[in-house]
N, C-alpha and C positions, 0 to 999 in steps of 0.2 A: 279586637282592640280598636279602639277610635282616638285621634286626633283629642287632645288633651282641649282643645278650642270648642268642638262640637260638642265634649260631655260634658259644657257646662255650661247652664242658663245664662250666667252672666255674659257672656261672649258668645252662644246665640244670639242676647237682646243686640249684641257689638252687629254681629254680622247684619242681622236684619236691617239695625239702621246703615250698614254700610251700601248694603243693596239698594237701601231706597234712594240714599245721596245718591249712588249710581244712577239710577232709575232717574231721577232729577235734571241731573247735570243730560244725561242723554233723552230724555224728552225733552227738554230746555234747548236742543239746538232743533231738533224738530221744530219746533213751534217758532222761532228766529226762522227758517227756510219757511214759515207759512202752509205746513201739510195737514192734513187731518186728522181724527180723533185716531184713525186706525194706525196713522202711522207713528203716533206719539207713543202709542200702547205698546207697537211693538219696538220702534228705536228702546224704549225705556226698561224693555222687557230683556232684550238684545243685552245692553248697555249693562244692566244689573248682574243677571246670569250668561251670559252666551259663552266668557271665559271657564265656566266652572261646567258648563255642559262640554263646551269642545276637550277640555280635560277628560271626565268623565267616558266617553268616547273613545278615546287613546288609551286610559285605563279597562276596558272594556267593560263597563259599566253600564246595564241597561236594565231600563231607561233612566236616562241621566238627571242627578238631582231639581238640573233647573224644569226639567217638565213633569217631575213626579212630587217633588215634594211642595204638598199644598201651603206650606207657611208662606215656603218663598218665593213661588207665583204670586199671591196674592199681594206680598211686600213690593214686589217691583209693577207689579199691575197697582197697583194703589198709587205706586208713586207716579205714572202716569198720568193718571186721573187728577193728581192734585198738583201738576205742572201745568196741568192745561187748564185749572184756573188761575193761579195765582203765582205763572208766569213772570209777574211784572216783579214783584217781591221776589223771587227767585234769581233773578236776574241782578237783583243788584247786592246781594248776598254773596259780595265776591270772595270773601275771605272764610267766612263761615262755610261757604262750597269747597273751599280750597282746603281746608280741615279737614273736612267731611271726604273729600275725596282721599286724602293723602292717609285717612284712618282707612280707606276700604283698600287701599293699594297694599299698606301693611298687613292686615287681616286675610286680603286675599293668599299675599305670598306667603304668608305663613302656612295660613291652611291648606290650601293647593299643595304645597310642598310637602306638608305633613301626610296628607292624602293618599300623595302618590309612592313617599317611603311604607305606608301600612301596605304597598298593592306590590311591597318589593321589588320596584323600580331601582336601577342605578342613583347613586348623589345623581351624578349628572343631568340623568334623566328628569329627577323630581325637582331641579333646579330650574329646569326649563318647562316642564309643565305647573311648577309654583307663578313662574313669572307670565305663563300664558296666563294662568287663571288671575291676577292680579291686573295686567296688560291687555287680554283678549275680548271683555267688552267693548273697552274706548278702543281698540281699533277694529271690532266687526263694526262698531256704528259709525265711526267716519267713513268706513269704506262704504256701508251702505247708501250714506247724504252723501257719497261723494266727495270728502271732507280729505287735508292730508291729514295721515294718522296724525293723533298726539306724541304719539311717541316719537316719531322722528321729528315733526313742527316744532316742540315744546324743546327748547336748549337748554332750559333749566332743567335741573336732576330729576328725571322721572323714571325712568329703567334702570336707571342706577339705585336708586333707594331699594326697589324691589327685587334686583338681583342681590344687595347686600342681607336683603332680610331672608330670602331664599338661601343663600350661604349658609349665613347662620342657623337657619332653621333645620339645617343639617347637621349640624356642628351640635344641637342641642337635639336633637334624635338620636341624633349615636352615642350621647354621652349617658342619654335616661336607658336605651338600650343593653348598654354596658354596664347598666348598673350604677355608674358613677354618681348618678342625681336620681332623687325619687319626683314621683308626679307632682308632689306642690312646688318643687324647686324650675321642674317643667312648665309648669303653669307660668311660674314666674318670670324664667325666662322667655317665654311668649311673649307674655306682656313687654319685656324691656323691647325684645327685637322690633315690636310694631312702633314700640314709642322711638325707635331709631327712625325707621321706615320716616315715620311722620315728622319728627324734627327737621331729617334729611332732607323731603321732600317742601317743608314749610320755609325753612330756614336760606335754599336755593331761591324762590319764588321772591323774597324779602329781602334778600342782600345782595338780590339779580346775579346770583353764582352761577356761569355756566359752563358747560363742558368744552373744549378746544375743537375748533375745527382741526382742519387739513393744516399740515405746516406751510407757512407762508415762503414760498422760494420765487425770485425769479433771474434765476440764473441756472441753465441746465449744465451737467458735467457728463458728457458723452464722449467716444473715441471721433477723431478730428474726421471728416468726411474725405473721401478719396478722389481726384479731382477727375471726371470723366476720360479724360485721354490717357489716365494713368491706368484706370481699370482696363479699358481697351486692349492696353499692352501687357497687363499681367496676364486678361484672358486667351492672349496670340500667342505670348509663351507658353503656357501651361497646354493649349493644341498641340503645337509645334511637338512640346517635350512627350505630347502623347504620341503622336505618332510616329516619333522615332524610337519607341519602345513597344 
């Protein structure tokens, strides 16, 4: 059995373009740091697949789809090559990238998720490797530029979206499982969870939504501190009492 997302053309054609957006946006900071062809190819390469290999891996999967399967090498290698021309358009394609990425973040955690329930993983389990394969590119490639991850820098909603669509994406395995819904209604529901993912994600960035820090206090409530020569004397009693016992 396969993920309802991979057996069908339409949502490969999804995937592929999500890889390349990847592929994109991760040679696209390459190229801002000034490195060369080699390093573009592979941030980009990284960027696209590295989340859906380090999954792979955990599932024990070998060799893992991003270095075995030829479609999507090539997708995220293309998309290199065609960052490092035209770079300068890419770059100012802020919102159109911001789409693009927030479709692959959904498509990621869905699939990833889906993935790791066929390899009978725990929810848990496939909730956290949905959200690595969704999350695990952009942060192998900031760690590699040296970059702080997106995922912590970025305040606006972005492991949030993709942990809700991982949830769900459980929530709609076990119901097609159970029998309770057949595959087109599966299908369907794919589709709705990514277009959450994406609203989620679009709709944070656009109305500057962000997550709460640390609660703000500055007033500590502690037990009152004991004043030096008081402690001195509770420790002279407490000898004393010792050794007349």
């Amino acid at each position: 059995m396969e993920p309802v997302l991979e057996a069908n053309t339409f949502f490969m054609i999804i995937e592929y373009l999500a890889i390349f957006s990847c592929g994109l946006a991760g040679g696209l900071l390459a190229v801002r740091k000034g490195y060369d062809l080699f390093a573009i190819i592979i941030t980009s390469w990284l960027t696209g697949l590295g989340g859906g290999i380090v999954r792979d891996v955990l599932l024990g999967i070998f060799p893992p789809a991003g270095v075995s399967d030829t479609g999507l090498v090539l997708v995220a290698l293309a998309s290199s090559f065609v960052v490092a021309v035209i770079h300068p358009e890419v770059d100012r394609l802020r919102w159109t990238m911001l789409v693009a990425d927030a479709l692959a973040l959904g498509l990621f955690a869905v699939n990833g998720t889906s993935k790791a329930l066929l390899y009978h993983t725990s929810a848990m389990t496939a909730v956290f490797l949905g959200m690595f394969t969704a999350l695990g590119g952009g942060l192998i490639r900031d760690m590699l530029l040296n970059e702080v991850p997106s995922v912590i820098k970025d305040r606006h909603w972005y492991a949030v979206p993709s942990l809700v669509g991982c949830v769900l994406t459980v929530a709609v395995y076990e119901a097609a499982s159970s029998g309770w819904i057949g595959q087109t209604w599966e299908m369907l529901a794919d589709v709705l969870i990514i277009l959450i993912v994406v609203a989620m994600r679009v709709l944070s960035v656009l109305y500057d939504i962000k997550l709460p820090g640390a609660l703000q206090r500055h007033e500590t409530h502690l037990p009152p501190r004991v004043p030096a020569f008081r402690r001195s004397t509770v420790a002279r009693r407490t000898r004393s009492h010792s050794k007349r016992h």
